[in-house]
C-alpha atoms as one frame of an Amber mdcrd trajectory, in Angstrom:
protein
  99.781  26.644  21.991  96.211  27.462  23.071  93.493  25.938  21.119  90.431
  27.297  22.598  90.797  30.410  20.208  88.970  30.495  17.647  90.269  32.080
  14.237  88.555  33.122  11.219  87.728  31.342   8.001  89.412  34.151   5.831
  89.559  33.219   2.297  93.129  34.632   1.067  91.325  36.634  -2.234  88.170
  38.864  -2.177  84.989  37.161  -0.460  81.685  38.367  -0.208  79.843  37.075
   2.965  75.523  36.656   2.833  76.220  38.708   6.391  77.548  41.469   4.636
  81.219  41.022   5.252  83.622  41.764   2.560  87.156  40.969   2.152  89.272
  42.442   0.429  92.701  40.462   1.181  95.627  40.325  -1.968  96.538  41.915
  -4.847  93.628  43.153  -7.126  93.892  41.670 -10.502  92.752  38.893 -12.027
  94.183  35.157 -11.668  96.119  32.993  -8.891  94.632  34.655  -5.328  94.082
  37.875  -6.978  90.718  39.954  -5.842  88.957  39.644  -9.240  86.256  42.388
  -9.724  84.543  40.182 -12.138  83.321  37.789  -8.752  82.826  40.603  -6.267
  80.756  43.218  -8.192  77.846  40.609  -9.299  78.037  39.452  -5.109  78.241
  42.931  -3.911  74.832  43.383  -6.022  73.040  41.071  -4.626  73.386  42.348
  -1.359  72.137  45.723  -2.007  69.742  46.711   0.946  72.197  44.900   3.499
  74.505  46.834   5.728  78.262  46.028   4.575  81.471  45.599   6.894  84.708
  46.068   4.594  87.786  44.675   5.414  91.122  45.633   3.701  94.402  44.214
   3.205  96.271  45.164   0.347  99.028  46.035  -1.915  96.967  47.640  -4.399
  96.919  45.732  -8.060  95.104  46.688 -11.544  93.372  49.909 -11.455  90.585
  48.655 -13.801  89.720  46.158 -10.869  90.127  48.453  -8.518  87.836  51.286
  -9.981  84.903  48.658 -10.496  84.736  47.448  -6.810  84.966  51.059  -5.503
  82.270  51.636  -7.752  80.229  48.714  -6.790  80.778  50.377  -2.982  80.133
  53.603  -3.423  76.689  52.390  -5.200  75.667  49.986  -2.241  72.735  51.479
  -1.036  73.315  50.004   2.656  75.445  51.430   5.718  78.790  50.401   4.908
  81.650  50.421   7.776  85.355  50.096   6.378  88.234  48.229   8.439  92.212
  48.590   7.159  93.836  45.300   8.586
């Protein structure tokens, strides 16, 4: 096994990096490891004027969720670059 690679710190949920990254890994919901709109949308906010990198992994989940952090994207006023892991 090598161990001179180095691998990511990726949360298993939704995360909201101060670089701009979001992830967007699980089911969106609320509860357990779910991607809780209620703790992205406020972070996604405060990033407003910074460029956002998107990365998504998931199943799909609760459509009230869902529809918020779209929302909270498609109101970012920064570039925002979308990856599907």
């Amino acid at each position: 096994m090598r161990n001179d690679i180095a691998m990511p710190d990726i949360q298993p949920r939704g995360t909201v990096e101060e670089n701009g990254d979001v992830y967007l890994y699980g089911e969106i919901g609320e509860g357990g490891w779910a991607v809780d709109a209620n703790d992205m949308v406020p972070k996604l906010r405060t990033l407003s004027e910074t460029d956002l990198t998107v990365y998504i992994n998931s199943p799909g989940g609760d459509i009230d969720h869902g529809l918020s952090i779209y929302t909270a994207l498609a109101e970012h006023q920064g570039k925002d670059n979308h990856h599907k892991d």
